[in-house]
VEXKESE-526737 format. One record per atom (N, C-alpha, C): x, y, z; residue in one letter. Coordinates in steps of 0.001 Angstrom, whole numbers, padded with zeros to 6 digits, always signed. Layout:
! residues N
XYZA...
***
This chain:
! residues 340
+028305+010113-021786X+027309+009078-021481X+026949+009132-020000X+025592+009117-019656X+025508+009160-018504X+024287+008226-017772X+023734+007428-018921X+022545+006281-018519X+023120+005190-019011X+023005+004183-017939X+023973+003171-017947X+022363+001927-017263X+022809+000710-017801X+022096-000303-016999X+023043-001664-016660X+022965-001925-015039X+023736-002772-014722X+022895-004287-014276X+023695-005176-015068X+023313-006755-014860X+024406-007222-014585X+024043-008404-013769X+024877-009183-013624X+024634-010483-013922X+025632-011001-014365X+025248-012934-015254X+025573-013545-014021X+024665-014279-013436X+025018-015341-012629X+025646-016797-013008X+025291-017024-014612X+025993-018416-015341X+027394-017715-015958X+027756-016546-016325X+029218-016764-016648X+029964-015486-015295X+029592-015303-013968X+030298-014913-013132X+030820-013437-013270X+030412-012673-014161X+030496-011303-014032X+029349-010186-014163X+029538-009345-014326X+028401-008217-014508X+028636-007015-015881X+027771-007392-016397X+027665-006243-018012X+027287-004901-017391X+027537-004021-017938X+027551-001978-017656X+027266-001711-018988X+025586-001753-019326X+025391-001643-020498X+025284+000213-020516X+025858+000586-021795X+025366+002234-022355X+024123+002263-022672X+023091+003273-021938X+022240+003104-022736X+021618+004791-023260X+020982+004953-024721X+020659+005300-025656X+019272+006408-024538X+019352+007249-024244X+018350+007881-023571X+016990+008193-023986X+017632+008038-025414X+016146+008591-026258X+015563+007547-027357X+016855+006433-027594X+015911+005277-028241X+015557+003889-027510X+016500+003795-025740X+016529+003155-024797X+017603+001672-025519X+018103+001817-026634X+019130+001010-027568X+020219+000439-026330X+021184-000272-026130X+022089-000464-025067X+023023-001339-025778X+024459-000958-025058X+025973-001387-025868X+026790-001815-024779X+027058-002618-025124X+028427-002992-024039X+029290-001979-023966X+029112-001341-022123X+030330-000335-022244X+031199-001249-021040X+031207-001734-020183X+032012-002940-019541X+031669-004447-018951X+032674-005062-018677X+032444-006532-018830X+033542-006707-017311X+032367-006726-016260X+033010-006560-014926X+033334-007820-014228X+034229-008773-013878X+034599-009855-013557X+034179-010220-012223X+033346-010784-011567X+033630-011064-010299X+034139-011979-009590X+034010-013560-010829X+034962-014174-009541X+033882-015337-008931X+032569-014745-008956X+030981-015640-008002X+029628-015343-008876X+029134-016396-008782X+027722-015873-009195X+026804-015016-008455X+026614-013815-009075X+025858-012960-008617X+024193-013012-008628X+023770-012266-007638X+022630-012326-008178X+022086-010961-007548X+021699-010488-006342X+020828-009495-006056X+022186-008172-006001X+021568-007199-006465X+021991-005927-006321X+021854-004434-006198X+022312-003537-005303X+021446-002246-005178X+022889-001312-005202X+022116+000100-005479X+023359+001370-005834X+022801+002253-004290X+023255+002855-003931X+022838+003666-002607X+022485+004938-003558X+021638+006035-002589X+020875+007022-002995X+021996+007983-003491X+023045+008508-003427X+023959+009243-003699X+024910+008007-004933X+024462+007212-005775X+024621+006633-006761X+026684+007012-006784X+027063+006786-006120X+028421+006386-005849X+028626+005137-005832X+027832+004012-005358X+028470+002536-004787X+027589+001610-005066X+027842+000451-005452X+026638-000774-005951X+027303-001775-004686X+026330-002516-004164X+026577-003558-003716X+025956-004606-004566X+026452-005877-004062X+026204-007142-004992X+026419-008135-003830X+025328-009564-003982X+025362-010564-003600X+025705-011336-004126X+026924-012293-003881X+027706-013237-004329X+028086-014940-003807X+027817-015602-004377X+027865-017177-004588X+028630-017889-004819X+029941-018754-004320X+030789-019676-004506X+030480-021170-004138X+030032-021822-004147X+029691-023325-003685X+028668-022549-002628X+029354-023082-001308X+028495-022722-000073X+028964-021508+000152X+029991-021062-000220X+030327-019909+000304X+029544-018113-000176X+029418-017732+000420X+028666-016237+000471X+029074-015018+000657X+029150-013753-000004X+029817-012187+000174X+028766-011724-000408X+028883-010380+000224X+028352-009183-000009X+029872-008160-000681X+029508-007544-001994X+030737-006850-002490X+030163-005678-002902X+031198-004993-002457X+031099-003413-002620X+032277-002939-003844X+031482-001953-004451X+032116-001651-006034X+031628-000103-006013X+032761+000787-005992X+032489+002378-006375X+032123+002910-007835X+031545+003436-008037X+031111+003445-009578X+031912+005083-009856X+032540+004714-011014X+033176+005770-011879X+031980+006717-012365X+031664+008104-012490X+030481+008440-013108X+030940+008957-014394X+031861+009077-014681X+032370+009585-015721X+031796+008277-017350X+032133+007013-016659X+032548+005700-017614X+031295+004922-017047X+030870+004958-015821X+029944+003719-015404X+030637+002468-014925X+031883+002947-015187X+032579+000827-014252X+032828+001043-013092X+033119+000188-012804X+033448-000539-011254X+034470-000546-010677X+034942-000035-009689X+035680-000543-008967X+035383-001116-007450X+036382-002570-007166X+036008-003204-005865X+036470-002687-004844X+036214-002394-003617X+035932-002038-002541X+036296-002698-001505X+035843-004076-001916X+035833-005281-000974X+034806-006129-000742X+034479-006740+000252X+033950-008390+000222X+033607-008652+001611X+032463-008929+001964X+032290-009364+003624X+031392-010701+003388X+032091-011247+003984X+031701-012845+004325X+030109-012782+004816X+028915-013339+004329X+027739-013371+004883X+027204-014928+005191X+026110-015046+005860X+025650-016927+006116X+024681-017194+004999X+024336-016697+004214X+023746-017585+003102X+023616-016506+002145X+022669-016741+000611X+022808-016102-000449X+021794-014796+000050X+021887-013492-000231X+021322-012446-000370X+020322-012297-001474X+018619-012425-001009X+018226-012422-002314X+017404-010900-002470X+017694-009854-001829X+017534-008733-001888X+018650-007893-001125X+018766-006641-001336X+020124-005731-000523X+019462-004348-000920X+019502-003106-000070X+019102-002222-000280X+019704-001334+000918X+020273-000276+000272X+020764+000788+001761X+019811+001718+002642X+019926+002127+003266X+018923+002654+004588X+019360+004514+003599X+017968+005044+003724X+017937+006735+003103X+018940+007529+003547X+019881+007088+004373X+020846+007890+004652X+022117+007336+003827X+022075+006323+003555X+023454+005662+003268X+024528+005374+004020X+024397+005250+005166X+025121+004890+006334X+024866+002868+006508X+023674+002534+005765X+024232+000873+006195X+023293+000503+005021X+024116-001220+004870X+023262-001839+003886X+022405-003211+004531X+020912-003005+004229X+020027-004206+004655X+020110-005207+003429X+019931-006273+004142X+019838-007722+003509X+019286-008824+003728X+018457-009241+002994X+017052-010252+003613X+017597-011178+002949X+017517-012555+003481X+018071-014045+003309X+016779-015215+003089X+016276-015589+001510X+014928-016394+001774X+015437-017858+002413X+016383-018743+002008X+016534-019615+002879X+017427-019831+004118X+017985-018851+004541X+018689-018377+005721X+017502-018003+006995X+016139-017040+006452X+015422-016833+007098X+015886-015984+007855X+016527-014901+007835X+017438-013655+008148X+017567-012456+007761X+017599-011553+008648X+017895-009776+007610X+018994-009755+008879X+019824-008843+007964X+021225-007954+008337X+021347-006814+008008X+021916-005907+008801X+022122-004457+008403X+023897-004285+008876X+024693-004276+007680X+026030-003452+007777X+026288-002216+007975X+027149-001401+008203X+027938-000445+008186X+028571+000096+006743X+028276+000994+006553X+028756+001412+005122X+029886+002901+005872X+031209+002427+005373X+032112+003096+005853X+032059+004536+004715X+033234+005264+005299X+033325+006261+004500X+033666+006265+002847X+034400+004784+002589X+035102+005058+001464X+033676+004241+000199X+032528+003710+001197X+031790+002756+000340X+031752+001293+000780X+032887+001076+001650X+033000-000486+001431X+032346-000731+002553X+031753-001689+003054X+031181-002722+004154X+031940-003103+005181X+031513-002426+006396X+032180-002895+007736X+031459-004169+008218X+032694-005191+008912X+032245-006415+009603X+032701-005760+011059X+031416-006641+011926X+030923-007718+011575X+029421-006968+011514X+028543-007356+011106X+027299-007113+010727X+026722-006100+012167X+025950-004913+011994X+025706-004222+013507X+024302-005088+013898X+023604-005595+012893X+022493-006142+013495X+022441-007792+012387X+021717-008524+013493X+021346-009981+012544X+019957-010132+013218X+018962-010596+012619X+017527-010457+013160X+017124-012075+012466X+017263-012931+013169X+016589-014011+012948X+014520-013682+012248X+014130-014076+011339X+012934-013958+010765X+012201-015135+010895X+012216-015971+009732X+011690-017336+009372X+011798-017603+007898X+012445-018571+007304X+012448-019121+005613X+011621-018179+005463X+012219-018147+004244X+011371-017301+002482X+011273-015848+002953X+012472-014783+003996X+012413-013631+003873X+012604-013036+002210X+012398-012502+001662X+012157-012075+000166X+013006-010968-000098X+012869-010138+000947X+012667-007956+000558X+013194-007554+001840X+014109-006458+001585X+013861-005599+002892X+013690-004616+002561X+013598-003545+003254X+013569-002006+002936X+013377-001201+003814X+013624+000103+003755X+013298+001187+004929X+012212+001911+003955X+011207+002872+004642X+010340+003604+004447X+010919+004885+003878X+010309+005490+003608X+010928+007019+002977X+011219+007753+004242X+010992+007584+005532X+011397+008662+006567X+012165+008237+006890X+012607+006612+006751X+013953+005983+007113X+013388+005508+008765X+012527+005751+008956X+012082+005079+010577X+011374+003726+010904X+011116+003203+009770X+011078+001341+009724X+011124+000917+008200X+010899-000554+008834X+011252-001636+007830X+010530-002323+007452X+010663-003267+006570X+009428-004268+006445X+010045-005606+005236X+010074-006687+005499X+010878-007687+005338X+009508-008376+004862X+008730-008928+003595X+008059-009733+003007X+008439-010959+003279X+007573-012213+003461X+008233-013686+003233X+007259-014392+002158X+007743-015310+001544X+006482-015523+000550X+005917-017173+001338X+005813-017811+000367X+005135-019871+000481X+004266-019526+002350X+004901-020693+003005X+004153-021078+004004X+004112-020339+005146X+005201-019150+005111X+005385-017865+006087X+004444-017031+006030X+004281-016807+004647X+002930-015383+004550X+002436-014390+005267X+003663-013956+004924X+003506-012611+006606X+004398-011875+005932X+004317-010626+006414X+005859-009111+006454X+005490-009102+008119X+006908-008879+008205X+007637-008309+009196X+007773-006991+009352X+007303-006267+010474X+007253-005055+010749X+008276-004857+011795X+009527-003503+011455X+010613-003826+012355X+010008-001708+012312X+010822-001191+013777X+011429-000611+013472X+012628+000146+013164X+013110+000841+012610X+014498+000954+012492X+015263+002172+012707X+016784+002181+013455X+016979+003233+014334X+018089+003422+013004X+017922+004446+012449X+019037+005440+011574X+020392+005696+011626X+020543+005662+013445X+021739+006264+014200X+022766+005193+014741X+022027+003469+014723X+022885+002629+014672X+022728+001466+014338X+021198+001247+013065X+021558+000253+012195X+020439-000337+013027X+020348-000573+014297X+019054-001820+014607X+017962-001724+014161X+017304-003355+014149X+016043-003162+013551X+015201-004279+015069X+014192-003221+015204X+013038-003568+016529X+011862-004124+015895X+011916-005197+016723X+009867-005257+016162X+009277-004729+016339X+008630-004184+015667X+007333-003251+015742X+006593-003879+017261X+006297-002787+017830X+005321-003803+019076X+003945-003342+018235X+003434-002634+018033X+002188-002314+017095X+001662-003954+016636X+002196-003924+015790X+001917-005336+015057X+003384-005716+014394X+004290-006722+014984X+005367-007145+014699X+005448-008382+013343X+003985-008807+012944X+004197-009920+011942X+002442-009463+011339X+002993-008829+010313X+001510-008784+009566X+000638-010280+008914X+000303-010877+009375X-000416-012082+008383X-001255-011792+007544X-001059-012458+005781X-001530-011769+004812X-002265-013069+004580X-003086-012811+003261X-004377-012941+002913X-003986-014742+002550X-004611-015640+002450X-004192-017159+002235X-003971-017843+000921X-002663-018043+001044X-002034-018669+000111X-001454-016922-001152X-001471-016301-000380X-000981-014600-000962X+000360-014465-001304X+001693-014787-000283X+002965-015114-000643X+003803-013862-000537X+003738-012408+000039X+003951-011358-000689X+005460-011500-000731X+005966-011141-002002X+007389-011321-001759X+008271-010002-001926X+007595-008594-002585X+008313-007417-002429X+007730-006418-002902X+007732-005128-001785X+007000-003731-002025X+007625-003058-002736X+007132-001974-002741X+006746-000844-003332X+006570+000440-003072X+006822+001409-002506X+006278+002496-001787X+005984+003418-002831X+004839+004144-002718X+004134+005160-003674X+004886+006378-003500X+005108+007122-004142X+006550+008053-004021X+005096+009276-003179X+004004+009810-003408X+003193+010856-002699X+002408+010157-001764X+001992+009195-001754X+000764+009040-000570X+001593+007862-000039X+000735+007639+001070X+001046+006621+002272X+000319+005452+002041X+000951+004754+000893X+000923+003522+000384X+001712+002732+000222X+001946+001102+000137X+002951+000099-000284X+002178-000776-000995X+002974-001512-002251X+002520-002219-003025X+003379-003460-002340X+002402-004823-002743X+002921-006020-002597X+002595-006547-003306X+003762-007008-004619X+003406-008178-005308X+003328-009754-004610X+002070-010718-004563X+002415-012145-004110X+002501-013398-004999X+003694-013791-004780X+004326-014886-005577X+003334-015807-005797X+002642-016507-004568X+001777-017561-004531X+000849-017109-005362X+000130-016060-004607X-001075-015470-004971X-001360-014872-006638X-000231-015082-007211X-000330-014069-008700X-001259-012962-008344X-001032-011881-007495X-001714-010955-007528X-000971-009841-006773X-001094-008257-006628X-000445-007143-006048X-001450-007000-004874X-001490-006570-003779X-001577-006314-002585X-001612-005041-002503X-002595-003409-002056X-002264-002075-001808X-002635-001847-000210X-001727-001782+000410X-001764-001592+001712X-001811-000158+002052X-002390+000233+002929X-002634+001374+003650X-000969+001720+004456X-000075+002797+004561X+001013+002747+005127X+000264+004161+006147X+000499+003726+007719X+000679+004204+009196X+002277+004879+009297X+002377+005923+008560X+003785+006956+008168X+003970+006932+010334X+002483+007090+011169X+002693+007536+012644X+003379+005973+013200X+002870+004746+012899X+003287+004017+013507X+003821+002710+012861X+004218+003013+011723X+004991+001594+011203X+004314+000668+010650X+002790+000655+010226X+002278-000757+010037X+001615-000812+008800X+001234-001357+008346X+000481-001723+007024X-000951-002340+007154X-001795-002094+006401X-003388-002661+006310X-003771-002997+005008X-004288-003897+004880X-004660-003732+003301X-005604-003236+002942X-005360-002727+001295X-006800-002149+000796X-007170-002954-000385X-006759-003299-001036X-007142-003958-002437X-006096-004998-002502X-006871-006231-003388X-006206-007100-003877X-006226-007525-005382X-005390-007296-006119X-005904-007504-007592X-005128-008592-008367X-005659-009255-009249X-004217-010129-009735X-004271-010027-011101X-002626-010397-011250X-001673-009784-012236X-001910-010775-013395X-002908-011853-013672X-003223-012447-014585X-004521-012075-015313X-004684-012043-016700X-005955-012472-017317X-006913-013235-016813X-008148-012919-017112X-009326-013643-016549X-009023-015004-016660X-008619-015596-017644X-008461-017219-017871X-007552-017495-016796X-006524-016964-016296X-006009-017236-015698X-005098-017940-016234X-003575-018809-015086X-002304-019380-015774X-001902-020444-014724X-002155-021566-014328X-002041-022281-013702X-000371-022897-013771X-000108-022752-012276X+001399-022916-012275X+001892-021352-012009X+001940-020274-012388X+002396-019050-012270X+002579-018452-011241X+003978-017651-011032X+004174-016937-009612X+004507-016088-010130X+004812-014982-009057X+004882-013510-009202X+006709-013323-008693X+007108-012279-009413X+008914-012304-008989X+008510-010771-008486X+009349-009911-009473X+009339-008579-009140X+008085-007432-009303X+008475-006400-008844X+007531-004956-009020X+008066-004326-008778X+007624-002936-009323X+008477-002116-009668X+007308-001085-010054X+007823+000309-009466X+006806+001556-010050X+006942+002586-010980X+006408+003196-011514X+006849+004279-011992X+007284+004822-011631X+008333+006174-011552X+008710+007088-010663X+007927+008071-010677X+006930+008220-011755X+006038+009517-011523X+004560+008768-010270X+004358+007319-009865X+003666+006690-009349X+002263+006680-009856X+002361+007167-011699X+000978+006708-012128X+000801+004907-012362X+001358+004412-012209X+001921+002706-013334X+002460+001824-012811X+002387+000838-012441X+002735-000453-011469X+003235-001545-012733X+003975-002825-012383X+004453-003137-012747X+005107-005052-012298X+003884-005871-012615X+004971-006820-011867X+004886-008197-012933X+006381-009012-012341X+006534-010017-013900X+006415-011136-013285X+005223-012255-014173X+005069-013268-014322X+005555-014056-014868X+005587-015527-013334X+006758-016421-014420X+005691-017413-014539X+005680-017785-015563X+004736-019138-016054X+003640-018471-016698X+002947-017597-017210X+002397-016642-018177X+003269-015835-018861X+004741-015422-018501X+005577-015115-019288X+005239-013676-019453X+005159-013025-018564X+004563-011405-019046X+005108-010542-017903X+004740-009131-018447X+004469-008004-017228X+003480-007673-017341X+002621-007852-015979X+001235-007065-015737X+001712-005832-015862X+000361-005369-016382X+000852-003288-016423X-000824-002926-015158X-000691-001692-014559X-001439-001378-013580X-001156+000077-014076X-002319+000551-014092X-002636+002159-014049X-002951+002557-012283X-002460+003287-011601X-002441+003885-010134X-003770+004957-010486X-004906+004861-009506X-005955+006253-009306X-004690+007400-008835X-005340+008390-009305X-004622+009612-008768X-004657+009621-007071X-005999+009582-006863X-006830+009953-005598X-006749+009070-004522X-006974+007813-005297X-007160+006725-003917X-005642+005872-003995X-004788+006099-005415X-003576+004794-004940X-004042+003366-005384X-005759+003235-005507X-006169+001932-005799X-005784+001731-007596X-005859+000343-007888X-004925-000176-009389X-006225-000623-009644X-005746-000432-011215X-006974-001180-012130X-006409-001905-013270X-005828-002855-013639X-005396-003770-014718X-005628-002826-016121X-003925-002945-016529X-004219-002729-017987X-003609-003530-019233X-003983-004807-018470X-003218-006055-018624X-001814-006867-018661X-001284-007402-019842X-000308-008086-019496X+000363-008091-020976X+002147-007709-020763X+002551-007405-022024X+003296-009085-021809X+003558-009625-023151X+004059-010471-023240X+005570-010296-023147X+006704-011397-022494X+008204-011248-022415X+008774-012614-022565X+009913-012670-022121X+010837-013627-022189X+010433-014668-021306X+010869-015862-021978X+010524-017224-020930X+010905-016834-019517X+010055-017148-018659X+009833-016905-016919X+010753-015764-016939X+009926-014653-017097X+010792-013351-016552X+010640-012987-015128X+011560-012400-014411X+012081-012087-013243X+012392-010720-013129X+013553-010489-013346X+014774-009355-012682X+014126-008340-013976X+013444-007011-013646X+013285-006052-014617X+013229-004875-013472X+013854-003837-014308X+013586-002719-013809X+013090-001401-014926X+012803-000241-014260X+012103+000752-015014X+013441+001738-015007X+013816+002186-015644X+015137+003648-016321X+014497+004787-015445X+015294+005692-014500X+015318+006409-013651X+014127+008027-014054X+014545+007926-015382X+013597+009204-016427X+012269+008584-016615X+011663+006897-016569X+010227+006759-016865X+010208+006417-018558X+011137+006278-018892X+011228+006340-020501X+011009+004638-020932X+011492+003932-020464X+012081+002524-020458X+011609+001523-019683X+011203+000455-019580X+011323-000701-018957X+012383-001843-019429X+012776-002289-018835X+014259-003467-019090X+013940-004781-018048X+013560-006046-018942X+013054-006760-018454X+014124-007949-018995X+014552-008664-018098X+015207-010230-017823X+014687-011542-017861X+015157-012322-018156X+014462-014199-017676X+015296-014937-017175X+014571-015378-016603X+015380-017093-016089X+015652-018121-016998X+014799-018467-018244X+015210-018997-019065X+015427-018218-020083X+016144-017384-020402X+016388-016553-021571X+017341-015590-021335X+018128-015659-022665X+019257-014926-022334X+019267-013525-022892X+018068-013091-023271X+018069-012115-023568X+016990-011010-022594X+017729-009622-023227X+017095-008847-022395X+016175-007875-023150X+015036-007591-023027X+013680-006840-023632X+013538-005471-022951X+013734-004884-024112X+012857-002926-023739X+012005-002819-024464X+010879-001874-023591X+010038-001756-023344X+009787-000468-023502X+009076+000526-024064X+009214+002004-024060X+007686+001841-023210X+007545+002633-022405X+006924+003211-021114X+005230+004233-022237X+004451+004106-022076X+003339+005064-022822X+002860+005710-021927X+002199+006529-022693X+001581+008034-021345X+000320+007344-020233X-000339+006439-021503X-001302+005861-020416X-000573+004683-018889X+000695+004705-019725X+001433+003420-018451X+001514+001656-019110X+000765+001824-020394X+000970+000421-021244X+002835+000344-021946X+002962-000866-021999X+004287-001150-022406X+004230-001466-023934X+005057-000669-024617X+005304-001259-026031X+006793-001827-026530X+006612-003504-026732X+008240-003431-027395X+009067-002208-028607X+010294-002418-027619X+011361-001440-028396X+012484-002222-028659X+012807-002132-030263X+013540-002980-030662X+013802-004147-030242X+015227-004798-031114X+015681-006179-030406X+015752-006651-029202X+015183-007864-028904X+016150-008568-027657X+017409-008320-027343X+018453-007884-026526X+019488-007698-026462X+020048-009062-025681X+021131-009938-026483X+021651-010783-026363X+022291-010562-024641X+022450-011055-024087X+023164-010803-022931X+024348-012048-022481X+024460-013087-023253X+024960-013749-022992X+024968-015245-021748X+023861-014874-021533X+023796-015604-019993X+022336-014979-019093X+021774-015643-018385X+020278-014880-017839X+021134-013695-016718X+020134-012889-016966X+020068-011586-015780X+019398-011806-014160X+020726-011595-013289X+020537-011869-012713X+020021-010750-011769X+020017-009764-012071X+019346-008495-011801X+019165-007266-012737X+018361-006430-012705X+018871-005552-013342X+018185-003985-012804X+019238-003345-013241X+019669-002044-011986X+019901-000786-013175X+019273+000181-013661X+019399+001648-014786X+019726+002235-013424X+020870+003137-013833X+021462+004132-013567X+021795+005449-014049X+021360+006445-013829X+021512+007696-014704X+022627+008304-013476X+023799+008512-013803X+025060+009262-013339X+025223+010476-013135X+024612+011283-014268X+024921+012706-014593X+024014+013591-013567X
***
């Protein structure tokens, strides 16, 4: 077995390591990982050795590091670093040398130390005060900046740049606070795997954002704005995640309060999206991700405890595949892993 998808239940305190079925995208309980906290955001580093996880006790807060078996797909812990509020994104820098972490009501990004064995060095090498509702962080594909989304009354990304060799993150002097379009919200990109593009889904805005990406100097512009609802529109509705294809024909982002995933066909040429509407899902879906092969979509809710696949079509439309898979508890992320 070597395609695995990892969730974690934030209402019963551990994380499922589902098996999954490569060719019918089917999924089985292959472990039932304990943590101890409610989880919620989580990322694997590029050399798919190590998951980190953001973790929740009352007030209290960790970041946990877990080595992944490739043989089986489970977990082992690593350890635990004390952080100042909940992590609602985590993602490692292209080298795998540190892990970033954006804080929406902390109003904060951090970048750790990722030691040799996987686990998280304290104390943090950088803390970058932002402003409420940071969303996202991420590094660029050259690994030479960053860009930190905020959604509600912030409405801006943060343009940092970022040094490889010891974790800091600089403001961009270029343009250090992009201000986006009104009442837009963007809460997390995207980078187009060939051209010098970023997607922004905005929460407020129910709509994706295609920004122009400056690979020379760090910054973003926009080009199109499209939104992720039907003409009638859905009053009340925000935007959670996005997510791309890996071949970067097909975009992807889930509505909560229309209850769907917009689907987006990508131009070859320009990067610009054209609606190919909206598949229906689970009450207020959130946490979905796409299976590493393009085969699959695996989509989560906030009110629902089950989890929905999705088989992927050539044009980039989503068709349900089989059952809901019971999960026991809502997904509090969800993360496909192919091992082999």
């Amino acid at each position: 077995m070597s395609h695995y998808v990892y969730v974690p239940i934030g209402s019963a305190q551990h994380l499922l390591v589902l098996a999954m079925d490569p060719l019918s995208g089917a999924l089985a309980v292959q472990h039932e990982v304990p943590l101890g906290k409610s989880p919620h955001a989580m990322c694997a580093d590029f050399a798919r050795k190590n998951v980190y996880i953001g973790l929740r006790q009352g007030e209290a807060y960790a970041i946990a590091a877990y080595a992944i078996d490739r043989q089986t797909g489970g977990l082992t812990l690593l350890g635990e670093v004390a952080v100042e509020g909940m992590p609602c994104y985590l993602a490692t820098d292209c080298t795998g040398k540190f892990l970033l972490a954006a804080y929406y009501s902390a109003g904060l990004a951090t970048v750790h130390a990722i030691g040799a064995d996987g686990g998280l060095q304290e104390p943090a090498v950088c803390r970058y005060e932002t402003e409420t509702y940071a969303h996202f962080i991420a590094t660029d594909p050259t690994n030479r900046y960053a860009f930190v989304p905020h959604v509600e009354s912030a409405n801006a990304i943060y343009q940092f740049d970022f040094d490889q060799t010891t974790g800091q993150l600089t403001a961009n002097k270029r343009t250090p606070i992009l201000a986006c379009g009104a009442g837009e919200g963007p809460r997390h990109l995207v980078f187009h795997p060939t051209m010098d593009l970023v997607y922004a889904d905005n929460e407020q805005g129910s709509s994706v954002t295609v920004y122009r990406f400056d690979s020379g100097q760090g910054t973003l512009a926009g080009m199109q704005t499209v939104s992720t609802l039907p003409a009638e529109g859905c009053e009340g509705n925000s935007n959670a995640q996005i997510h791309m294809h890996p071949s970067g024909k097909s975009l992807y982002v889930s509505n909560r309060g229309h209850d769907s995933i917009a689907m987006f066909a990508i131009d070859a040429e320009t990067g610009l999206l054209t609606s190919l509407g909206q598949q229906p899902g689970e009450e207020v879906p959130r946490a979905f991700a796409i299976d590493p092969d393009g085969d699959f979509l695996y989509s989560g809710a906030d009110a629902s405890n089950f989890l929905r696949t999705f088989r992927v079509g050539e044009d980039g439309r989503l068709e349900p595949q089989g059952a809901p898979f019971d999960l026991g508890g809502t997904a509090g992320w969800v993360y496909p892993l192919v091992l082999a």
